[in-house]
C-alpha positions in Angstrom: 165.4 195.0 -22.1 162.6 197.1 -22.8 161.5 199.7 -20.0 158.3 201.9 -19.8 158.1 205.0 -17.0 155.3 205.8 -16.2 155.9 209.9 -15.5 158.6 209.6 -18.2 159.2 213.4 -18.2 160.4 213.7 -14.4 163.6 214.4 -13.5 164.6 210.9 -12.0 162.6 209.1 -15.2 164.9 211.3 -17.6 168.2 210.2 -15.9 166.7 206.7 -16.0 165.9 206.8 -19.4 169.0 208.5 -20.8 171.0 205.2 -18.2 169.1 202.8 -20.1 169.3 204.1 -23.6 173.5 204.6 -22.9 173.8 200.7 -22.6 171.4 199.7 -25.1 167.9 199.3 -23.8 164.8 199.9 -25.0 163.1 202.7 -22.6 159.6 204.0 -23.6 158.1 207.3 -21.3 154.7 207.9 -20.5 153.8 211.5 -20.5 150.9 213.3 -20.7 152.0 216.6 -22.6 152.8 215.7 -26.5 155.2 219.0 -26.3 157.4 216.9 -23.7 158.4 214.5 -26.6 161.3 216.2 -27.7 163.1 215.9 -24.6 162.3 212.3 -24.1 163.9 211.8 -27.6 166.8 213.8 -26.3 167.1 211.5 -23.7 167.0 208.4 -25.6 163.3 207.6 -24.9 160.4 206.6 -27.0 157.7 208.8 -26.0 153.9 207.7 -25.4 151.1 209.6 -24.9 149.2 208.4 -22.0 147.3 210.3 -19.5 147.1 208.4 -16.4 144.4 210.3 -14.7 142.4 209.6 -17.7 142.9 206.3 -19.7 141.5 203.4 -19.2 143.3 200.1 -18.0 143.2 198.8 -21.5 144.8 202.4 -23.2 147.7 202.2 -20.4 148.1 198.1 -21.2 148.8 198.5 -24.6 152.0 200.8 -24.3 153.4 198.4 -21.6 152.6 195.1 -24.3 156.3 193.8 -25.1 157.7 195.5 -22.2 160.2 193.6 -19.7 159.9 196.1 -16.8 157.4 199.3 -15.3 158.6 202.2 -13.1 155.9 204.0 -11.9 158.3 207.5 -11.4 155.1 209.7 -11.9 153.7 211.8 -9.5 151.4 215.4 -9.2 154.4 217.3 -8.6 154.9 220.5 -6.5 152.1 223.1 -6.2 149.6 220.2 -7.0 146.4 220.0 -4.2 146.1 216.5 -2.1 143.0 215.7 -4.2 146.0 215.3 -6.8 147.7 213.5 -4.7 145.0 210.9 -4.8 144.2 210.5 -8.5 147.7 210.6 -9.5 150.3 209.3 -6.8 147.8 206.9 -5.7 145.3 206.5 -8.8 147.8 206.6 -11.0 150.1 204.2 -9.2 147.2 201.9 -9.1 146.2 201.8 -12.7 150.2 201.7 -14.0 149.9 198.7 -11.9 146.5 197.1 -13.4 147.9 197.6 -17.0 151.3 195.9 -16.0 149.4 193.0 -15.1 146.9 193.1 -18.1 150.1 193.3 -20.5 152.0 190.3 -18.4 155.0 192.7 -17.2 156.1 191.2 -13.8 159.0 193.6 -12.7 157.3 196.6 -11.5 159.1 198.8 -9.5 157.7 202.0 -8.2 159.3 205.3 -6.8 157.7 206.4 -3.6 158.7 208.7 -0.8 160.8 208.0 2.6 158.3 208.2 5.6 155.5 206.8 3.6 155.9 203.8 5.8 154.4 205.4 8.7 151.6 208.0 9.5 152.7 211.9 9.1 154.0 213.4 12.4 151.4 216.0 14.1 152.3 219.5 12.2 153.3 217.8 8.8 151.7 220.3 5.9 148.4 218.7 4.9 149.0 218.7 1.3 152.0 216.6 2.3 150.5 214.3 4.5 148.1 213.8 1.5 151.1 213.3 -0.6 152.7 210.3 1.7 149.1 209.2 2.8 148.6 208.0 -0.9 152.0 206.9 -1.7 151.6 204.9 1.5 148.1 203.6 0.4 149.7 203.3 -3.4 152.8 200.9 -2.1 150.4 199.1 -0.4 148.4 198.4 -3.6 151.4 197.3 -5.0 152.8 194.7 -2.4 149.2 192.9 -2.6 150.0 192.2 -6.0 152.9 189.3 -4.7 152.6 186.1 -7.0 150.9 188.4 -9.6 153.5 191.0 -9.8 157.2 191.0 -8.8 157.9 194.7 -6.9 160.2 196.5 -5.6 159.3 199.9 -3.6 161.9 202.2 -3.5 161.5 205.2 -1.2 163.8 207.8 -1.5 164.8 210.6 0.7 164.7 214.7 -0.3 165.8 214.6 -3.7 168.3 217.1 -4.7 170.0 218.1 -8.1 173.3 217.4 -7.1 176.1 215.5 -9.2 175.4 211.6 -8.1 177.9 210.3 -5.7 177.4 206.5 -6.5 177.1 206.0 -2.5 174.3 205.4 -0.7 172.4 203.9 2.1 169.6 201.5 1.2 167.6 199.7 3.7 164.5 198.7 4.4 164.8 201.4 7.0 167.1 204.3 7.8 166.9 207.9 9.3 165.3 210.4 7.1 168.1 212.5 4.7 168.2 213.5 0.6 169.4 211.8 -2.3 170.5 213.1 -5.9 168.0 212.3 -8.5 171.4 211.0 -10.2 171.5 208.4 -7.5 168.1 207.3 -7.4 168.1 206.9 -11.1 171.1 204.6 -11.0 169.8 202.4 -7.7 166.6 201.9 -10.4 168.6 200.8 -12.7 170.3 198.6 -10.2 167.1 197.1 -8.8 165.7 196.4 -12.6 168.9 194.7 -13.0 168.6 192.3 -10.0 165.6 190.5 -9.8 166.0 189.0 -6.0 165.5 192.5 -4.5 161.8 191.5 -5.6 159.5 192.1 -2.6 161.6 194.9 -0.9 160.4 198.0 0.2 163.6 200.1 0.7 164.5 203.1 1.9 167.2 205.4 0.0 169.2 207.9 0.8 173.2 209.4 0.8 175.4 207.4 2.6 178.7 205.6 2.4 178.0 202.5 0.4 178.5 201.9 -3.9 175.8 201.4 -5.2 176.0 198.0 -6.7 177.3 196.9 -3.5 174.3 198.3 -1.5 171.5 196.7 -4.2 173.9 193.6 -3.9 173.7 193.2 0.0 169.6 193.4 0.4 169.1 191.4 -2.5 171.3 189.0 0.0 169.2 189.9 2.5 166.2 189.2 0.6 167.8 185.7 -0.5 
């Protein structure tokens, strides 16, 4: 299987790509800083030079030509304004998206944020409620694409840098709490693996539950 990340230099794309590469795949990254390439190889990755807040549909298309899967895991990142938050997390998202269709990749699966189902409680930081404003508006880009596109949203909890567990709760709701980026790597993996969690929107976080046992019972669900 051949797998491009979009954001292939983020933590969670990293783990992903170094999953994929351990069992044989194909995982190409999408960065924006030629300097990054090194640790993509590292990783297992072939890296690609794209700029998502700057190519066209066609530039991002031609990387994902071949492909059998998208994850768009990019994002502004930390200390990034919410005008950011709008050409990338939302732009971005949007374009990955475009492309995947222009190439004919179906699976698309993108990583988005728990609580950007709902509006931003009264207090919430404004560059935050930027940040799940446009992941809400991007997932919502995404599930219009049904019949043209076969998604998954994942929305995971506060990520953390702890060891992975392997147990989780994933639902297509569930109380706000963190997640390794170990974890949510491997629940990607998962969800690439099993096409009938297509058209889910699921929350992730810790919880109690092995991971291919989790992705296995709302796949059922969506069955």
């Amino acid at each position: 299987m051949r797998t491009v990340i979009a954001g292939g230099h983020g933590k969670i794309a990293r783990r992903l790509e170094r999953l994929l590469a351990a069992r044989g795949d194909e995982a190409v990254g999408l960065i924006r800083n030629p300097a990054q390439a090194d640790a993509l190889r590292a990783a297992g990755a072939e890296p690609a030079v794209c700029d998502l807040e700057s190519a066209t549909v066609g530039e991002v298309a031609r990387h994902l030509e071949g492909a059998d899967a998208a994850v768009f895991a990019a994002g502004a990142g930390p200390g990034s304004g919410a005008a950011r938050k709008e050409t990338m997390d939302l732009g971005g998202a949007v374009l990955f998206a475009d492309a995947a269709e222009l190439a004919g990749v179906r699976r698309f699966v993108i990583v988005s944020s728990i609580g950007a189902d709902r509006e931003p409680p009264p207090g919430t930081d404004p560059v935050f409620a930027a940040y799940l404003r446009a992941k809400s508006a991007a997932d919502a880009d995404i599930r219009s694409r049904t019949g043209r596109l076969s998604w998954t949203v994942l929305r995971p909890g506060g990520l953390t840098d702890e060891p992975g567990t392997g147990l989780v709760t994933l639902a297509e709701s569930t109380e706000r709490g963190s997640i390794s980026r170990d974890d949510v790597a491997a629940v990607l993996l998962a969800l690439l693996d099993t096409p009938a969690t297509t058209g889910l929107s699921l929350d992730l976080v810790a919880g109690p539950t092995a991971i291919p046992r989790a992705v296995t019972e709302v796949a059922g669900v969506a069955g």
